[in-house]
PDB file of N, CA, C, O and CB in Angstrom:
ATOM      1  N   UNK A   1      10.651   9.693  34.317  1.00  0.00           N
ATOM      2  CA  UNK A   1      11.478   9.003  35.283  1.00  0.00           C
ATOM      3  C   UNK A   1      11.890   9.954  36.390  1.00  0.00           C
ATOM      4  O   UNK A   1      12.308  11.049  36.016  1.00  0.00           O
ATOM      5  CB  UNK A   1      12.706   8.399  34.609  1.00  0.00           C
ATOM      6  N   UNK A   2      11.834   9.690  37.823  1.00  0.00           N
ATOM      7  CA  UNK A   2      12.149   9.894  38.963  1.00  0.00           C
ATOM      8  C   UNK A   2      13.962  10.006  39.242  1.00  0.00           C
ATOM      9  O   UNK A   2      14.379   8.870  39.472  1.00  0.00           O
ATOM     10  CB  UNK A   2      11.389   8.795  39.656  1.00  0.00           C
ATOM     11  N   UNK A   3      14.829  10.805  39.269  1.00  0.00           N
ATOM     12  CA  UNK A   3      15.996  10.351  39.592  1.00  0.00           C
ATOM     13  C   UNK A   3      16.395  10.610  40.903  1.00  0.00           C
ATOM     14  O   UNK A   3      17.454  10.289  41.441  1.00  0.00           O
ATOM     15  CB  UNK A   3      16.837  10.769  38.786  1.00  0.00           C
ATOM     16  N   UNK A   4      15.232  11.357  41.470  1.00  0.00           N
ATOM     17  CA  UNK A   4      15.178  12.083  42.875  1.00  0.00           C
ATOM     18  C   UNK A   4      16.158  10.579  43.963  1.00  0.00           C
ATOM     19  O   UNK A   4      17.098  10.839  44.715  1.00  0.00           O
ATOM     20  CB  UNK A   4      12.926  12.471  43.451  1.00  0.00           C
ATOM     21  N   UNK A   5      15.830   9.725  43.831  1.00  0.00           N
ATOM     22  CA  UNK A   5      16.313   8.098  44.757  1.00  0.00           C
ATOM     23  C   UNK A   5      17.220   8.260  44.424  1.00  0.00           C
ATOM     24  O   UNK A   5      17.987   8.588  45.329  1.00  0.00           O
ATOM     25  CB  UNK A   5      15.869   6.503  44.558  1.00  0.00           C
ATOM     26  N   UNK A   6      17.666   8.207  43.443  1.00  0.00           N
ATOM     27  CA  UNK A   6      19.719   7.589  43.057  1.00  0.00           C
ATOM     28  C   UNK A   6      19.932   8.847  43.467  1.00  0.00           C
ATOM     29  O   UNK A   6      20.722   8.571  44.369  1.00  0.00           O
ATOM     30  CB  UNK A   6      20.635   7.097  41.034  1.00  0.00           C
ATOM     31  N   UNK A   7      19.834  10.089  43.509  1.00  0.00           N
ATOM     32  CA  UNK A   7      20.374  10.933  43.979  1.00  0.00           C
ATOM     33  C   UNK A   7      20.809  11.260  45.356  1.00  0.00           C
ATOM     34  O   UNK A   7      21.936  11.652  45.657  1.00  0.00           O
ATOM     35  CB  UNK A   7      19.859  11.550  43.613  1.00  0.00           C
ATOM     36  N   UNK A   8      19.717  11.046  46.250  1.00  0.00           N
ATOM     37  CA  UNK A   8      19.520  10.657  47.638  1.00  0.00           C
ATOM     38  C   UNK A   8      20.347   9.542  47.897  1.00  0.00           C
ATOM     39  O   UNK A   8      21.068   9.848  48.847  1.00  0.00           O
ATOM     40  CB  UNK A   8      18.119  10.340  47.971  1.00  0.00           C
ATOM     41  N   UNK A   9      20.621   8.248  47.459  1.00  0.00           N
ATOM     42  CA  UNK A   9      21.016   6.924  47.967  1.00  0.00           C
ATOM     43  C   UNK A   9      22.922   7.747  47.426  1.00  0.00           C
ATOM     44  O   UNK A   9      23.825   7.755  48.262  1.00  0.00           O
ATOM     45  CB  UNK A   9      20.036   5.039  46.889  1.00  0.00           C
ATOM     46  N   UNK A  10      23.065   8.127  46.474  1.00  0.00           N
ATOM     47  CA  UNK A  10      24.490   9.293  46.459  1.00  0.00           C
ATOM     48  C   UNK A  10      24.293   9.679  46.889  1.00  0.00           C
ATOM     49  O   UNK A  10      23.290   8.965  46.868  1.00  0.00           O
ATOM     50  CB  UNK A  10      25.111  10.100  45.763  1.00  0.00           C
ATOM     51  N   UNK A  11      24.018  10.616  47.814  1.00  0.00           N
ATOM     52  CA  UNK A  11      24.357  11.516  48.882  1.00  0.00           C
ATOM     53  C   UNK A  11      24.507  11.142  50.162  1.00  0.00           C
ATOM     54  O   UNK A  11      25.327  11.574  50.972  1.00  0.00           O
ATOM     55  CB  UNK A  11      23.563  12.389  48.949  1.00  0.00           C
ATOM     56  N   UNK A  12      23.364  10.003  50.370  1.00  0.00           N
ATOM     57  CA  UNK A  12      23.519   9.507  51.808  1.00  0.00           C
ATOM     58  C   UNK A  12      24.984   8.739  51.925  1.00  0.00           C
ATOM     59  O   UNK A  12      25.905   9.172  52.617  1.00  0.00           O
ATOM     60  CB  UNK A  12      22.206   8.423  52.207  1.00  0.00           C
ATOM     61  N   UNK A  13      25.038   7.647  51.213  1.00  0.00           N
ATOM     62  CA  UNK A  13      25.645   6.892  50.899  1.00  0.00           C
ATOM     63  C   UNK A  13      26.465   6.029  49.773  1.00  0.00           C
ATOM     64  O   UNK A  13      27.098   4.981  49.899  1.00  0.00           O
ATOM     65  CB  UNK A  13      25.209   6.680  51.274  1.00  0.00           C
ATOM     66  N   UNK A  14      26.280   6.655  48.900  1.00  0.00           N
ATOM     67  CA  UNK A  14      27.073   6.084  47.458  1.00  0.00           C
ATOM     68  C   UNK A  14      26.616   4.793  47.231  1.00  0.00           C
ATOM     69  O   UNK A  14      25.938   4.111  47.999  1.00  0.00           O
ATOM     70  CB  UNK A  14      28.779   5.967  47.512  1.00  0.00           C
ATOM     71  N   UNK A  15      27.101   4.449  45.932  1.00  0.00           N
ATOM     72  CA  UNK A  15      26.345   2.896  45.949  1.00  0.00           C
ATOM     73  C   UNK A  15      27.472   2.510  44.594  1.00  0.00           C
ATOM     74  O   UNK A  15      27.703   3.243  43.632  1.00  0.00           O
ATOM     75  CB  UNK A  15      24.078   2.808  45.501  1.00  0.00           C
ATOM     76  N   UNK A  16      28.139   0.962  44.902  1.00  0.00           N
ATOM     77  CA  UNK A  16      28.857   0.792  43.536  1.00  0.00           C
ATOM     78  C   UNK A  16      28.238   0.675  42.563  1.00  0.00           C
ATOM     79  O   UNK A  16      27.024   0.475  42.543  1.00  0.00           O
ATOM     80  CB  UNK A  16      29.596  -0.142  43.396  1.00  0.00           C
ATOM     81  N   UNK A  17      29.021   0.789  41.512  1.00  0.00           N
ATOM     82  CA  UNK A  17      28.398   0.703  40.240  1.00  0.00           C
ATOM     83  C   UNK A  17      28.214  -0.176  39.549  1.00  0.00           C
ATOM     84  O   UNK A  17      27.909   0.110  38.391  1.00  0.00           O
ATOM     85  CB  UNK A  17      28.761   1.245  39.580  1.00  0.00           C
ATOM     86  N   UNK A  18      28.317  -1.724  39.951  1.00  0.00           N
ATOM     87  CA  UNK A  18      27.136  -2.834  39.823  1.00  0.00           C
ATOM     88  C   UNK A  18      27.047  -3.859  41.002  1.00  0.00           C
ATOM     89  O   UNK A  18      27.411  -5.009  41.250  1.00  0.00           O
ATOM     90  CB  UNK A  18      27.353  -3.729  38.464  1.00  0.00           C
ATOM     91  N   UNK A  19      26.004  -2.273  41.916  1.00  0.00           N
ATOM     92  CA  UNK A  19      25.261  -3.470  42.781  1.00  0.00           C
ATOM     93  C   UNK A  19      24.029  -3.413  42.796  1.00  0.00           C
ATOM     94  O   UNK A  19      23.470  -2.645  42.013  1.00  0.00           O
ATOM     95  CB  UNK A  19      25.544  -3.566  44.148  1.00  0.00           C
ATOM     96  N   UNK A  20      23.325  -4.160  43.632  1.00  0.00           N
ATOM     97  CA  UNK A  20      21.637  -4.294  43.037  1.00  0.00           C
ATOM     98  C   UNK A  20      21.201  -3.104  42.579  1.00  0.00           C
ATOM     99  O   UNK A  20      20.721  -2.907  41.463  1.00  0.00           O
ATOM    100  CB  UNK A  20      20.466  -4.716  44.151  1.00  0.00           C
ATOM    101  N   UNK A  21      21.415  -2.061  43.698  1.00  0.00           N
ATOM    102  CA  UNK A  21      20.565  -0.231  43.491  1.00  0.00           C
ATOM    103  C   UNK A  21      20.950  -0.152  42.193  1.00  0.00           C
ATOM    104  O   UNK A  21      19.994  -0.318  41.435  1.00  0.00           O
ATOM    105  CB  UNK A  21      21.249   1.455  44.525  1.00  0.00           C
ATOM    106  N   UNK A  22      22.271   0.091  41.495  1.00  0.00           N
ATOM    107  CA  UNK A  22      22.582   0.589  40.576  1.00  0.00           C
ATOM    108  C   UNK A  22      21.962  -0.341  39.341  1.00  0.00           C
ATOM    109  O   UNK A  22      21.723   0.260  38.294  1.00  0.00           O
ATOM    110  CB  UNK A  22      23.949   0.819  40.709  1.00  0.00           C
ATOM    111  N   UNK A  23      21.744  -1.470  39.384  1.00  0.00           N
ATOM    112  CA  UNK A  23      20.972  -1.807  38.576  1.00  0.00           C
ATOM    113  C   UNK A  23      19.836  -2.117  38.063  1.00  0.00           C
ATOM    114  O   UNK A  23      19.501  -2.506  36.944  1.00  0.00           O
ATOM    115  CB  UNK A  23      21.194  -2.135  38.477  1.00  0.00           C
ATOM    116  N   UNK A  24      19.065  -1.814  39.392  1.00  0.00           N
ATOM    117  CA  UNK A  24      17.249  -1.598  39.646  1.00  0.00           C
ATOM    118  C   UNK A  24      17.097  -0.068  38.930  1.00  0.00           C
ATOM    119  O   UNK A  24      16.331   0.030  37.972  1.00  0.00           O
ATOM    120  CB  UNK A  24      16.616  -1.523  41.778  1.00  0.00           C
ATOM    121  N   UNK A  25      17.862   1.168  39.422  1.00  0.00           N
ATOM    122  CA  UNK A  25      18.105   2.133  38.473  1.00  0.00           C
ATOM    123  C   UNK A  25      18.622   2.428  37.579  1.00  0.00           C
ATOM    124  O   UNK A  25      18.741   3.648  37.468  1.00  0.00           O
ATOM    125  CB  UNK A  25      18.304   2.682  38.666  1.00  0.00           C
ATOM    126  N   UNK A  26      19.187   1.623  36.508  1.00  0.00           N
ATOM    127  CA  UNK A  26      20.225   1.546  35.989  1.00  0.00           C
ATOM    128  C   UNK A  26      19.512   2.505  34.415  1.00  0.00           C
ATOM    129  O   UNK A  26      20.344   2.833  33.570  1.00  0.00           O
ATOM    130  CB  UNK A  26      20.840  -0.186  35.997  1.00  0.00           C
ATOM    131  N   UNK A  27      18.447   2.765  34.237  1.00  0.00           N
ATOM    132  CA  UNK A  27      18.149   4.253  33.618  1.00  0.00           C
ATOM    133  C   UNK A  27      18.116   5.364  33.956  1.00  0.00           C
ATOM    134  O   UNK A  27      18.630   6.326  33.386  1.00  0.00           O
ATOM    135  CB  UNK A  27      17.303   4.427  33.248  1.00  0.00           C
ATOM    136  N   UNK A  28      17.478   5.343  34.968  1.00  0.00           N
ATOM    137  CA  UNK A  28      18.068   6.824  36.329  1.00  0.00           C
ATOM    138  C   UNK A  28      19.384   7.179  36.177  1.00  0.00           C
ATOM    139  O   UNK A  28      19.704   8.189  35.551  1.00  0.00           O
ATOM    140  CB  UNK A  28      18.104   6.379  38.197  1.00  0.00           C
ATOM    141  N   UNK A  29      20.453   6.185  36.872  1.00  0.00           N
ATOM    142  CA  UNK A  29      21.724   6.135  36.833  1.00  0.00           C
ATOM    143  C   UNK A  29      22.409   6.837  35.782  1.00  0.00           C
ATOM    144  O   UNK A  29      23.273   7.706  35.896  1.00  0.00           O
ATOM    145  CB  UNK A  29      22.028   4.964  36.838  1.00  0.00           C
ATOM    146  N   UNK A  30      21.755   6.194  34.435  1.00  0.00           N
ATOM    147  CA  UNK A  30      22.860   6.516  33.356  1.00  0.00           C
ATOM    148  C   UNK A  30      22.108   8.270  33.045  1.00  0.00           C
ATOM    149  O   UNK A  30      22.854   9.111  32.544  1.00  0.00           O
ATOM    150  CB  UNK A  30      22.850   5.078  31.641  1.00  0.00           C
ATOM    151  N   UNK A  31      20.987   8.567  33.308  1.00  0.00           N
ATOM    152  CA  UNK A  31      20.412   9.893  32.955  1.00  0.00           C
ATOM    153  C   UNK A  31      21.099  10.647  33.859  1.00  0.00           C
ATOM    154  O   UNK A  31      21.577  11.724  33.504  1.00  0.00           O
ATOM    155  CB  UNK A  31      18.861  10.076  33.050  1.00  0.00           C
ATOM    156  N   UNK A  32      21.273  10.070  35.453  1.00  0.00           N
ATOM    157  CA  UNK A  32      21.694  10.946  36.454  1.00  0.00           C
ATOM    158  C   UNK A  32      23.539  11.522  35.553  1.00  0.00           C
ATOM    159  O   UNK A  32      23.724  12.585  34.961  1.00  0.00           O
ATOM    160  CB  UNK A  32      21.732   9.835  38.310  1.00  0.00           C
ATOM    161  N   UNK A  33      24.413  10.572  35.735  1.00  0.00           N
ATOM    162  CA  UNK A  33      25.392  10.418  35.072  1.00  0.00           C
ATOM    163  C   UNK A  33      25.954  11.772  34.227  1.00  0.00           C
ATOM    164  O   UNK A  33      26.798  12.647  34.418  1.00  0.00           O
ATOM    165  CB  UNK A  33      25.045   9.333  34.331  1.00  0.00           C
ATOM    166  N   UNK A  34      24.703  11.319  32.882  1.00  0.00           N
ATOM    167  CA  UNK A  34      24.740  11.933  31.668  1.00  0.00           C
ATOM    168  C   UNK A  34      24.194  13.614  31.788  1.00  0.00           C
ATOM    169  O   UNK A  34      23.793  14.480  31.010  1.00  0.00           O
ATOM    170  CB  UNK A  34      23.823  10.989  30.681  1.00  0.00           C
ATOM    171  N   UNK A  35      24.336  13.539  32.595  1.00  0.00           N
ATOM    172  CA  UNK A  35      23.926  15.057  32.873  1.00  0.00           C
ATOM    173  C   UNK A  35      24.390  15.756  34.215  1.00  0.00           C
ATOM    174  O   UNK A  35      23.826  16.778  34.606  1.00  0.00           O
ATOM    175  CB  UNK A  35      22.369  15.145  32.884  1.00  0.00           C
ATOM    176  N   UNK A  36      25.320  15.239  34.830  1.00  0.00           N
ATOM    177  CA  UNK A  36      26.594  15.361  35.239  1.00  0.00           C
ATOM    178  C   UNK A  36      26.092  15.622  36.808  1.00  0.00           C
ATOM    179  O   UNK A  36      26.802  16.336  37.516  1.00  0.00           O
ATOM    180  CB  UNK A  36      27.540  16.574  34.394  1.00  0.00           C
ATOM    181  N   UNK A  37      25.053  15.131  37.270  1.00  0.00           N
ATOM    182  CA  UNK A  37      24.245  14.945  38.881  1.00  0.00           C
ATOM    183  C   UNK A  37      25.134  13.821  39.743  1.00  0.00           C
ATOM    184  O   UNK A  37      25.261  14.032  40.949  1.00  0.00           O
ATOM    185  CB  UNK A  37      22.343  14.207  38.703  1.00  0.00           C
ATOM    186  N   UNK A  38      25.593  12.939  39.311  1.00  0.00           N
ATOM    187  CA  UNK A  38      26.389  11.923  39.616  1.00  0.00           C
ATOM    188  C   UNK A  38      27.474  11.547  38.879  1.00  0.00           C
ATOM    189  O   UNK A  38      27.513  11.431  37.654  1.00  0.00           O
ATOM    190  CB  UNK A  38      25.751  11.015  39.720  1.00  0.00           C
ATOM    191  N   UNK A  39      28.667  11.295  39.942  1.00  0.00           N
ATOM    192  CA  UNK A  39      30.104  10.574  38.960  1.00  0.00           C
ATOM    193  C   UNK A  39      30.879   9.747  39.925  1.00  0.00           C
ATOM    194  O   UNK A  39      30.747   9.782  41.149  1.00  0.00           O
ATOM    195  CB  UNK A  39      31.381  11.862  38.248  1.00  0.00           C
ATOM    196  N   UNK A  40      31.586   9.103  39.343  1.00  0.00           N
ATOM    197  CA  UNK A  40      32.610   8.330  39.732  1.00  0.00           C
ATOM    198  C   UNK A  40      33.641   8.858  40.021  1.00  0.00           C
ATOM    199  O   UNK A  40      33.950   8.666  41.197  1.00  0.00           O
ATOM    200  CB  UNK A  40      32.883   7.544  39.018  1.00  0.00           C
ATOM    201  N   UNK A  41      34.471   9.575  39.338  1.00  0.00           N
ATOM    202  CA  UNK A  41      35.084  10.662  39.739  1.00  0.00           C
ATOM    203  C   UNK A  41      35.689  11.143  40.819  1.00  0.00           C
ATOM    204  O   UNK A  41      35.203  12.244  41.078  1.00  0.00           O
ATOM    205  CB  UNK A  41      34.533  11.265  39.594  1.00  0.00           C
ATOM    206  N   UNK A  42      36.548  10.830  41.599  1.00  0.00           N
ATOM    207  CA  UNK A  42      37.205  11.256  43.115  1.00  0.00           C
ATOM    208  C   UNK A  42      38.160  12.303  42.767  1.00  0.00           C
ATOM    209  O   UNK A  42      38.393  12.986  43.764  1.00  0.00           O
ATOM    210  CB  UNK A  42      38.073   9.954  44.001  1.00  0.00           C
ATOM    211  N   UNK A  43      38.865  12.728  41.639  1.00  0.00           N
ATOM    212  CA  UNK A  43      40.265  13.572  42.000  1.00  0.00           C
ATOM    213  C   UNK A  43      40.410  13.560  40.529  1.00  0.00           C
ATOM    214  O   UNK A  43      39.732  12.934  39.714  1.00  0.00           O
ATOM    215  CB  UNK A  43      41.703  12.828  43.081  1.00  0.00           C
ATOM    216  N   UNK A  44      41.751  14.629  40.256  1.00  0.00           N
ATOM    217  CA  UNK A  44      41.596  15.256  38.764  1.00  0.00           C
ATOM    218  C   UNK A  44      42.156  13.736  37.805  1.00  0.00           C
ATOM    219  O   UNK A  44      42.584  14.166  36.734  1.00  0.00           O
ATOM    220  CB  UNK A  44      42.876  17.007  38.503  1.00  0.00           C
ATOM    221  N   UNK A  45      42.227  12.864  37.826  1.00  0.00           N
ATOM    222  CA  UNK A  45      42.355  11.348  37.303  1.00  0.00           C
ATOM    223  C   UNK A  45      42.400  10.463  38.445  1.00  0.00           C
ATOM    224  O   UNK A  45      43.325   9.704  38.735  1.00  0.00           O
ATOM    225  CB  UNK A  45      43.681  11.065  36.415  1.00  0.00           C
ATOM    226  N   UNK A  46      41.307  10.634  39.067  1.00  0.00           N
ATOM    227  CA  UNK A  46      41.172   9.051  39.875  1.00  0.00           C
ATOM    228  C   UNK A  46      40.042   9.035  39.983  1.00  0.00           C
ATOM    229  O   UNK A  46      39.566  10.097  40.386  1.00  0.00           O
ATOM    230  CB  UNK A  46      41.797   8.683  41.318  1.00  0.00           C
ATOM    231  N   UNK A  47      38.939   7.762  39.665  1.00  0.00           N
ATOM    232  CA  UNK A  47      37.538   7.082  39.948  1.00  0.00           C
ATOM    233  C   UNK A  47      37.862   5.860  40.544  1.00  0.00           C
ATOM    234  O   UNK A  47      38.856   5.138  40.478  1.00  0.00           O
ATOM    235  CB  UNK A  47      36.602   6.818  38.661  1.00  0.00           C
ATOM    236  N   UNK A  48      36.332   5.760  41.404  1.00  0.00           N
ATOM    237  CA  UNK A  48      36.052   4.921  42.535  1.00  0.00           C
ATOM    238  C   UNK A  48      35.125   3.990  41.493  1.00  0.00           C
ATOM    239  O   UNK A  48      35.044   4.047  40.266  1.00  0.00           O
ATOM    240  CB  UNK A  48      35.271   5.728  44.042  1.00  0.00           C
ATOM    241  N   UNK A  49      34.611   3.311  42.237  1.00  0.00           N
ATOM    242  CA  UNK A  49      33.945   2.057  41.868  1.00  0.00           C
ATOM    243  C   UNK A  49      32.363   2.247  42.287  1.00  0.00           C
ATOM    244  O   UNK A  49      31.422   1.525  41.959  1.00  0.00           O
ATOM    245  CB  UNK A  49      34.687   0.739  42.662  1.00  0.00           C
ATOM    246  N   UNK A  50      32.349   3.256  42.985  1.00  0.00           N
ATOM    247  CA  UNK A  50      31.070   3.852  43.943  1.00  0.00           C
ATOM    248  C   UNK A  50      30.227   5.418  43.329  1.00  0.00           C
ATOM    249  O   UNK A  50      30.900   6.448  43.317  1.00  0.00           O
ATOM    250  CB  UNK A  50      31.887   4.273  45.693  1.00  0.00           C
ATOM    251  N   UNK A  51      29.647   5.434  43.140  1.00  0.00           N
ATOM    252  CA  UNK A  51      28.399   6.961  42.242  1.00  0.00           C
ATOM    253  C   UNK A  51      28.511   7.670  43.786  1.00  0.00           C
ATOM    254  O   UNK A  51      28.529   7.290  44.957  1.00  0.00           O
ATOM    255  CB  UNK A  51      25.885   6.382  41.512  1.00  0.00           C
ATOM    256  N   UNK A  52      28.572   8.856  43.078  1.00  0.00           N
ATOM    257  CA  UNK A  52      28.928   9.582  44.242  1.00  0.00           C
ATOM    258  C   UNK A  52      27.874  11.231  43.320  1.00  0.00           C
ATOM    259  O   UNK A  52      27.685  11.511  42.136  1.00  0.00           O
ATOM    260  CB  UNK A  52      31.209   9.626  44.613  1.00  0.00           C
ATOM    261  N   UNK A  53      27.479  11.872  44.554  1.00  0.00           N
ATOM    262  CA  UNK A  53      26.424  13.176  43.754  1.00  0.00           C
ATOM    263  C   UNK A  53      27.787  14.369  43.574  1.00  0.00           C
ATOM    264  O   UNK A  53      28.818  14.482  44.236  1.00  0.00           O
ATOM    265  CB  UNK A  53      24.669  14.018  45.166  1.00  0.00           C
ATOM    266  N   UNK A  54      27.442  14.899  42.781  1.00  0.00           N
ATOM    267  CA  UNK A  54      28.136  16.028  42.393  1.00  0.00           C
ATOM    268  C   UNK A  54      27.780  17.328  43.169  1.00  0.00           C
ATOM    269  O   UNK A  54      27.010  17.218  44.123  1.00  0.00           O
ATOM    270  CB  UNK A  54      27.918  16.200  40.994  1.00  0.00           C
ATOM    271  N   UNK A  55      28.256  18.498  42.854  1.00  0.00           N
ATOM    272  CA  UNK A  55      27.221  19.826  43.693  1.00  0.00           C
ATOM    273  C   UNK A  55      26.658  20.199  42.541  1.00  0.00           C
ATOM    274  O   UNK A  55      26.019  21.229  42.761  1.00  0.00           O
ATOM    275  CB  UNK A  55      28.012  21.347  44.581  1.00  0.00           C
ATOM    276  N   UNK A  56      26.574  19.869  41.401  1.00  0.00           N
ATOM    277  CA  UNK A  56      25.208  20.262  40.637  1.00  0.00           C
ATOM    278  C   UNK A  56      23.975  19.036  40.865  1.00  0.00           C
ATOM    279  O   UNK A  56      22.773  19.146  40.624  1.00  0.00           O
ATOM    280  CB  UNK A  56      25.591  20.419  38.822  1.00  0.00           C
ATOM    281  N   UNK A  57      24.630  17.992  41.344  1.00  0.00           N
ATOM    282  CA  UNK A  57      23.941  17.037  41.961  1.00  0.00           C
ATOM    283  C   UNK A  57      22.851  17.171  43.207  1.00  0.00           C
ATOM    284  O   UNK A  57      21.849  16.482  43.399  1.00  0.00           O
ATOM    285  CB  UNK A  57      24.881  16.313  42.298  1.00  0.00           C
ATOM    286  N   UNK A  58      23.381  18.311  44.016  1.00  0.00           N
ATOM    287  CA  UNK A  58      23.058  18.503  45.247  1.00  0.00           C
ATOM    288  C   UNK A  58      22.121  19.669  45.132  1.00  0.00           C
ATOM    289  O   UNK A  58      21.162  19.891  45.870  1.00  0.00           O
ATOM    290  CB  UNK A  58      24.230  18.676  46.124  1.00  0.00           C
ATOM    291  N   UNK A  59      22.552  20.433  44.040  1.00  0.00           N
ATOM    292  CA  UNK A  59      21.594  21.813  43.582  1.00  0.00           C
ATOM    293  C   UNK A  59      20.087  21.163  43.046  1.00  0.00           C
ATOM    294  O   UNK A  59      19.000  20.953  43.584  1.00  0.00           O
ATOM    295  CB  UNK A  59      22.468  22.845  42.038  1.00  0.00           C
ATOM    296  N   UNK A  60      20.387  21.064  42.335  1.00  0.00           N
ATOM    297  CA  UNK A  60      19.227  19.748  41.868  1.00  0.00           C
ATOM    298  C   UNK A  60      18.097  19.295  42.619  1.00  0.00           C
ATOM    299  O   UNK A  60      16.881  19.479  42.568  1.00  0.00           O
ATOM    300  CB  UNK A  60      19.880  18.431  41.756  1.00  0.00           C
ATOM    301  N   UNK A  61      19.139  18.435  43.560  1.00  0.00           N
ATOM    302  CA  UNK A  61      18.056  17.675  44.655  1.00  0.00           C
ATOM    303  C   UNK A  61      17.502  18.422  45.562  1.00  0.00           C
ATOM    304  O   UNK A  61      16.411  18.019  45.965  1.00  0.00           O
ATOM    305  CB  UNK A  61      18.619  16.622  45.504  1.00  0.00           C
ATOM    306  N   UNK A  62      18.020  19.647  46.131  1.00  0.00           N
ATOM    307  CA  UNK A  62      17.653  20.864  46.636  1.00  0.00           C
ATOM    308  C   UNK A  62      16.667  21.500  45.795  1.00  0.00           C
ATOM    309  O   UNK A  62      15.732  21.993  46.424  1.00  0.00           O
ATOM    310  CB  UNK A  62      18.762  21.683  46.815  1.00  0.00           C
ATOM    311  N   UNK A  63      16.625  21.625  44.482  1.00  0.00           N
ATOM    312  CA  UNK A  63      15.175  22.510  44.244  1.00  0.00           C
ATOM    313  C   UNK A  63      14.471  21.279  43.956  1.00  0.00           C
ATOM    314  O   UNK A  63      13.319  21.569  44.277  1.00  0.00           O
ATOM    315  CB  UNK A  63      15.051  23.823  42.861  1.00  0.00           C
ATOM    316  N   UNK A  64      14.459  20.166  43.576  1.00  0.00           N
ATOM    317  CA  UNK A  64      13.234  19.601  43.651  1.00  0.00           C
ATOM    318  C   UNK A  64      12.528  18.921  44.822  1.00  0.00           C
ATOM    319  O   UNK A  64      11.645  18.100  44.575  1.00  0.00           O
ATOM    320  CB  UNK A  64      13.276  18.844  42.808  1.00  0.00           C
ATOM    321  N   UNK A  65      12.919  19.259  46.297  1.00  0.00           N
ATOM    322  CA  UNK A  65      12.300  19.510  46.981  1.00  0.00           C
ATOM    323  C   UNK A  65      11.497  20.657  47.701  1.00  0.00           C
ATOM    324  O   UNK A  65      10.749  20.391  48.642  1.00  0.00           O
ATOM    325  CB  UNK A  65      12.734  19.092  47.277  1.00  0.00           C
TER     326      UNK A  65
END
């Protein structure tokens, strides 16, 4: 599996967490997630409704290009 897209579509732009993207990827998503490339996460107890990339998120997408 590719997670390179959900990563990109977080970075450009975030995407909530059930709208179409997130559920066309919704194995990506939960791999991106689970391995801490993407979160919900805004502040030391507050989440958004929107996937947002992390900076190990961004490290990531940087070497696999």
């Amino acid at each position: 599996m590719n997670i390179d897209n959900v990563l990109r579509q977080a970075w450009l732009k975030g995407f909530r967490t059930k709208s179409d993207f997130a559920r066309h990827y919704a194995n990506e998503v939960a791999i991106a997630a689970s391995l801490g490339l993407i979160s919900t996460k805004i502040g030391s107890e507050r989440f958004d409704k929107s996937w947002h990339i992390t900076r190990k998120g961004l490290g990531y997408l940087q070497e696999s290009e």
